[in-house]
N, C-alpha and C positions, 0 to 999 in steps of 0.2 A: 504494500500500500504506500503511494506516494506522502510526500509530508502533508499535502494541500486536502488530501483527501483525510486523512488522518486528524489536521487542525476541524475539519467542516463538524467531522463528526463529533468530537469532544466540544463544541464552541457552541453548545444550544442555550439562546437566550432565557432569558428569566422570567418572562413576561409569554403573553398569547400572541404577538403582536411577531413580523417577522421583523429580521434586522441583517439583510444583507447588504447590497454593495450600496454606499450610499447612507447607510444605516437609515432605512425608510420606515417609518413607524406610523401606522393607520388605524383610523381613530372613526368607528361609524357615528351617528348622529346618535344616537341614545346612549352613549360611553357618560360616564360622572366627569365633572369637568375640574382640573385638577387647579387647586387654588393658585388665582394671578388676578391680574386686575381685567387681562381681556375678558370682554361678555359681562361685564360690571351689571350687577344686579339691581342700578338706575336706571335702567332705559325703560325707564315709566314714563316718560314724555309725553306729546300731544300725538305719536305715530304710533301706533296701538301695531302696526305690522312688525314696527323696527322692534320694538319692545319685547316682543314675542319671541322675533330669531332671537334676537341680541341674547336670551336669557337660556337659549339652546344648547344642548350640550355640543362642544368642537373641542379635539385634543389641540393640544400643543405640541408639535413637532420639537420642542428644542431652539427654535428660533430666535428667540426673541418678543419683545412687543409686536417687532414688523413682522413676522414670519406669521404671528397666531393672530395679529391682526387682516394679514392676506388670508389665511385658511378662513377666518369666519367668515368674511367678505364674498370669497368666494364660493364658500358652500351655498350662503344665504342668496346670491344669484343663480348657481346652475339648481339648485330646490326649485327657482322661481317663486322666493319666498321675498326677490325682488324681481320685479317683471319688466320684460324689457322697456325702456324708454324711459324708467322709472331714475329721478333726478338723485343722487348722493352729494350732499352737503358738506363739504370737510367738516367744518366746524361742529355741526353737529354730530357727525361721527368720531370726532375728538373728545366732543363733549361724552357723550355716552358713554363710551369706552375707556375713558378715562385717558387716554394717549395724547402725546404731542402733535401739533399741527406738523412737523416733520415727520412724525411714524407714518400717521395718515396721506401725508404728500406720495412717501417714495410707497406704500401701499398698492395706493390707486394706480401708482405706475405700473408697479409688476402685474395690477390685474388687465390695465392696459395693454403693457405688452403679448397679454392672455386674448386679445381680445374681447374682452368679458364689459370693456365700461371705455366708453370715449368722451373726451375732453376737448373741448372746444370753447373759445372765446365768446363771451358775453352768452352763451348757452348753459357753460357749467358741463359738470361730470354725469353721463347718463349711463345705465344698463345697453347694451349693445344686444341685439336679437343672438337666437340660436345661432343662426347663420354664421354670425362674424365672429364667434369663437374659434380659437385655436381646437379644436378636436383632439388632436395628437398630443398635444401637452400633459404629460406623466400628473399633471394635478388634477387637471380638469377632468381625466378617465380619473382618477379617484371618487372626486367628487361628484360625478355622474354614478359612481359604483353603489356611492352610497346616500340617493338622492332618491327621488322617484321617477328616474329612467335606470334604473338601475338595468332594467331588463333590458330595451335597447342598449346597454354598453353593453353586457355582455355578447347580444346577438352582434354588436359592430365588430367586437374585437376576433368576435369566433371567426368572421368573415375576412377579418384583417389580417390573421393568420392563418388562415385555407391559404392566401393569395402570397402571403411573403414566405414562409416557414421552408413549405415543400420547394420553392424555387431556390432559395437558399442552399438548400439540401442539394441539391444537385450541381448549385455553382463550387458548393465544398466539396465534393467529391474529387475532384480534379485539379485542386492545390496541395495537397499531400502535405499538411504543417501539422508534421509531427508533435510538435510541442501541442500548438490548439487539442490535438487528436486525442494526445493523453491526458492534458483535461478535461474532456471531454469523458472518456474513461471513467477517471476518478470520480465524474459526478454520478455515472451509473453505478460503481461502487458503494457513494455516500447513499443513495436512492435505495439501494437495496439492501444495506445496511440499517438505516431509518426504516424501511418497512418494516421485516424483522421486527425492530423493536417498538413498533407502536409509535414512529417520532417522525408525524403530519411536519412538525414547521422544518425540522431538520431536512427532510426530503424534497417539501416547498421552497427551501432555499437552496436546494442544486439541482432542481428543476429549473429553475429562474437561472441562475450560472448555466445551466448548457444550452437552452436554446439561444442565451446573449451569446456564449461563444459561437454553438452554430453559426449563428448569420454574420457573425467577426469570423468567421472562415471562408465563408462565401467570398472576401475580396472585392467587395461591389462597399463602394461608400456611400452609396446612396440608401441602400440597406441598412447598411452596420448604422447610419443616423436612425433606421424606424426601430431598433433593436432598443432602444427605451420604452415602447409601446406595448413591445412583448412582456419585457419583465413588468411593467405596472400591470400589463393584463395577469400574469400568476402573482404578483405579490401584493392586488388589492384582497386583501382578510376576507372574509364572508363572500368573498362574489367568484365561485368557481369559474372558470370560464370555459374548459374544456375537463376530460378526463383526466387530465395529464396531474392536478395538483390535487386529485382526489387518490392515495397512495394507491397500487394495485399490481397483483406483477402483471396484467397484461400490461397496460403503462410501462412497467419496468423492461418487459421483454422490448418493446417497439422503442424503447430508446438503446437496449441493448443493441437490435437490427441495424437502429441509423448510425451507431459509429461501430459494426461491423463494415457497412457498406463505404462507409468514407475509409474505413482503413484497404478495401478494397478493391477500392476509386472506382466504384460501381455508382454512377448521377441516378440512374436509374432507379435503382436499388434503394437509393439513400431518398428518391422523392417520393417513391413509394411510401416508404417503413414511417415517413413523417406523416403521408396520407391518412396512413390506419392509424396513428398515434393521435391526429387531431380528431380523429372519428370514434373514439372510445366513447364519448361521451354522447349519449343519444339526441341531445339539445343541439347537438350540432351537425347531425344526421338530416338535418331537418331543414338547413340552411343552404348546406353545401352537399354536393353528391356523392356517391360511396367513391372509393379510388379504381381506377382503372386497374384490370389485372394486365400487367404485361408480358 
């Protein structure tokens, strides 16, 4: 057993929550909200809607003010608990929340940059439609995961990975990178080691490690950028998305198969064994079609 394989499997957090690369920690809407001032328990105000979210349960990533002030922000817009067009007030959201007119500035920036809220001269800061959101954005699939579209992300993402996964598979088969290969290994070792012993997040998080390597083998940079999509697709908590993060050895065999076949340099073989691996799961049977025998 390699060291890397060896560190995964001793290295299981303390909490239900995963904590892989990134150290990402998600937080659904009914979680207890852990004492700080974000979500201040004043947003009693004249906006009986803001009051409501504001007092909602949203973790705290670790962030900061600014970080757990964008997470509230942004859940309480993709819920639609602010609706598009809908005007945000700095100051009043300073007020509330108890934060600086600076936390709130660079804030609304990052939700901007998101898409999610446009700013304009003598208009002020608005909610932006579905439309104008970034999709892709590793937060906004969170918080879509855990909103009431929970179910469109997941049926988006199953779709999102029918279309990237298996063509990946087959562009890695044909760069022969050793080193990727054997981590890639390693994480079906950590998988089926954590089955064995009953340890969902330990196998959830080298589940998320190989299909990010996978598509970092592929060799294509335009991929290896959507490979943030996949891991948020397995490591948003409660929102299965396919078979694959539910433990199982069929799971475990068909990740076995895909880095047989890449050690193989079988494209074929390896777009395959991804086909059946996305199709464990019967929700997704449904979206996309069974795999072609070839």
């Amino acid at each position: 057993m390699s060291t890397l394989a060896h560190t995964m499997m001793t290295a299981r957090t303390a909490d239900t929550g995963l904590s892989a690369q990134g150290e990402l920690d998600r937080y659904a809407y009914g979680e207890a909200r852990p004492a700080g001032r974000i979500g201040a328990p004043a947003w009693d105000g004249g906006d009986a809607e803001l009051g409501r979210v504001g007092r909602r349960a949203a973790g705290s990533r670790g962030r900061g003010l600014h970080g757990q002030l964008v997470q509230q922000l942004g859940q309480m817009i993709v819920s639609g608990d602010l609706g598009s067009d809908r005007p945000l007030v700095p100051e009043e959201i300073g007020q509330r929340f108890e934060v600086s007119r600076t936390v709130v500035r660079e804030s609304l920036r990052v939700l901007e940059a998101k898409g999610l809220v446009s700013a304009r001269p003598n208009v002020g800061t608005r909610v932006r439609p579905v439309s104008d959101w970034n999709l892709l954005d590793p937060d906004i699939i969170e918080w879509r995961a855990f909103g009431p579209q929970r179910e469109d992300q997941r049926r988006e993402l199953a779709e999102l990975r029918w279309t990237i996964e298996p063509l990946a598979a087959r562009l890695a088969a044909g760069h022969g990178r050793e080193d990727i290969q054997q981590r890639l290994a390693d994480m079906v070792e950590i998988m089926g080691h954590a089955l064995t012993q009953g340890d969902s997040i330990t196998f959830s998080r080298a589940d998320a490690e190989f299909h990010s390597l996978l598509i970092q083998l592929a060799g294509n940079r335009m991929l290896e950028h959507l490979s943030g999509i996949v891991s948020s697709a397995l490591q948003v908590s409660g929102s299965p998305v396919t078979g694959c993060d539910r433990p199982s050895e069929g799971s475990l065999a068909h990740h076995g198969r895909i880095v047989d076949a890449l050690a193989n340099g079988d494209p074929i073989a390896a777009e395959t064994a991804v086909r059946q691996l996305l199709t464990v799961h019967p929700e997704v049977e449904r979206v996309v079609p069974a795999p072609r025998e070839h």
